[in-house]
N, C-alpha and C positions, 0 to 999 in steps of 0.2 A: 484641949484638942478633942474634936467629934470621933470617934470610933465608930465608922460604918461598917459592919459584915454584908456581905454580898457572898451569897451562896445559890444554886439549883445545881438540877439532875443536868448529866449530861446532856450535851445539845441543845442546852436552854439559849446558848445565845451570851452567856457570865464575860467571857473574854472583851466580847463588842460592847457587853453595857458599862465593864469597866474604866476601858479607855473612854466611854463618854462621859466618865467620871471626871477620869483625869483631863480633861479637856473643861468642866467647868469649874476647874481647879481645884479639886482632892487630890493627895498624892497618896499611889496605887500600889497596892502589893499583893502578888499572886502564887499562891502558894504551886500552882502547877510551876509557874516560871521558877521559882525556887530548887522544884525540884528537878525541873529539867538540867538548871546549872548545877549541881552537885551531882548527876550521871553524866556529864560531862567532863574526858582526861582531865586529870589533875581537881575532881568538884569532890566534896566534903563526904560523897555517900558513897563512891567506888570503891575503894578498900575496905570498908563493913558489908557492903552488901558483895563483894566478891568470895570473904568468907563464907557469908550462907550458902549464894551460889553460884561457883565460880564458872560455871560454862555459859552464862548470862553478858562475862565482859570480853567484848570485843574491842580490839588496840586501844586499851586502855581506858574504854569510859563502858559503861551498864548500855545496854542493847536493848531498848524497852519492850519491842515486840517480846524477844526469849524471854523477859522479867515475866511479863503478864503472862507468858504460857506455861510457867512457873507457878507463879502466885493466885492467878485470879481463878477461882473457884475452886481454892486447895486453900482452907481456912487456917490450916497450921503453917504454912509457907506465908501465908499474906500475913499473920498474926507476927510473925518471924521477922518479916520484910518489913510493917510499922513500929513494930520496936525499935532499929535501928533506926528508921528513916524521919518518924513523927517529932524526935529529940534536934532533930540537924534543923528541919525545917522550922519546929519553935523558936530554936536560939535565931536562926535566921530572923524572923518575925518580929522577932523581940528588937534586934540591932537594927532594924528597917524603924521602929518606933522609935528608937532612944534618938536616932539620926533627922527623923521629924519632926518631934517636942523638941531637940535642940536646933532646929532650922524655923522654930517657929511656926510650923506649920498647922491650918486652923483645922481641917479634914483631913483624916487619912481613911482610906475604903482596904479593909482587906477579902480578897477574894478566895474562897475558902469551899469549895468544894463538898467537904464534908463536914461542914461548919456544926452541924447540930449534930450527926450522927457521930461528930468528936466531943461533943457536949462543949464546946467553946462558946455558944450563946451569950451566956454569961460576961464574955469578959468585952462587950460589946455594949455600944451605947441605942443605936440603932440597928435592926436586921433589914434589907434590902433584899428578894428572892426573886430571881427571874424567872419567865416560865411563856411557855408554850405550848399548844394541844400536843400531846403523842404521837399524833402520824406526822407532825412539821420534824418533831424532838428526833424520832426513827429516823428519818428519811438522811438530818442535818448528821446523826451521828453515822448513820451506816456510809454515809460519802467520804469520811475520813481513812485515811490512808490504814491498811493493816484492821481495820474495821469488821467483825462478821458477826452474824446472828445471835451466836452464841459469844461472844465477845460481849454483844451488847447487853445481852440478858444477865450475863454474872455480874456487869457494873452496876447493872440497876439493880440484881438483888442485895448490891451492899448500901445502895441508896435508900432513901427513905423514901416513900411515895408523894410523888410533887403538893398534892392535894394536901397533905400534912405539913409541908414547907410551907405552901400558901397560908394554911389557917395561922402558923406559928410567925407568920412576916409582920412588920411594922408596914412594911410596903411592898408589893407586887407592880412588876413591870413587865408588860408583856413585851417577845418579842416577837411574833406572829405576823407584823406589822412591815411599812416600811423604815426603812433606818432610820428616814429624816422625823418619822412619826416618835420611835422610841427615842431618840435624840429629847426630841421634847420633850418628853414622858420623864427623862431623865431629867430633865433642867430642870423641871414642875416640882419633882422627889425632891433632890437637892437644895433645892433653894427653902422647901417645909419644912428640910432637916435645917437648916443652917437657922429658918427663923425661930424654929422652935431652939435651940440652943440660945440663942441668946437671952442674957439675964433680965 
């Protein structure tokens, strides 16, 4: 089985190039999506993360906006907050793969956020980095909901600079472009990962 990591900075566009993963048949796993369903009543991360901090849970699931005005650019709170949360999301990751090698499955793409800035590289066969010039990256992130200036500044300063994801990629896919263009781009990638695997 291929292990593709797929990682970039916010706004790069990772979500859409995923699913055109799973569309030329990788099966996909997304560490945001992960974490979304465990702040979700009754998900695997709301009774630890309500310990740290309990004015963050609203009817019973984590409030993301109140997390992040919490955690994001208070080093000790966010260091606090991936202790808990990095161990829920591995075992998850892990159980998404045991569940593919036993489906048989020839690709699996994990999407991963902070793929290198967690030092995960390694457990990966191929890197895949999305990416797009800054002012497309700004514009895509600050249109998100609960989204501001300074929102956006703390996430990127826990990111790596795009420039450094590119040089460190097996492959770059821009997404700058139109969809049906990165679509292709994506079929082009995958099919050089898939020929290159074989024996």
């Amino acid at each position: 089985m291929i292990k593709i990591g797929l990682t970039g900075s916010i706004g790069m566009g990772k979500s859409t190039v995923a699913k055109m993963f799973g569309g030329f048949g990788a099966a996909v796993w997304d560490a945001d999506a992960a974490v979304h369903r465990m702040y979700q009543r009754g998900g695997a991360a709301v009774e630890p993360v309500s310990a740290l901090f309990p004015d963050v849970i609203i009817g019973g699931a984590v409030d993301r906006r109140r997390l992040a005005s919490v955690a994001l650019g208070a080093p000790a709170s966010l260091q606090k907050l991936e202790a808990v949360v990095h161990p829920l999301v591995a075992a998850d990751r892990e159980a998404f793969m045991t569940a593919a090698a036993h489906a048989g499955v020839v690709a699996v793409v994990l999407d991963i956020p902070l793929l290198f800035e967690n030092g995960t590289e390694k457990f990966f066969d191929v890197i895949v980095v999305v990416s797009a010039p800054a002012d497309v990256q700004r514009t895509r992130a600050l249109a998100r909901p609960g989204m501001s200036n300074e929102k956006f500044a703390a996430i990127l300063a826990e990111q790596m600079p795009d420039a450094e994801k590119r040089d460190k990629a097996d492959y770059v896919i821009s997404t700058d472009q139109s969809l049906e263009a990165t679509r292709a781009d994506v079929g082009r990638v995958y099919e050089k990962i898939m020929a290159r695997a074989k024996p």
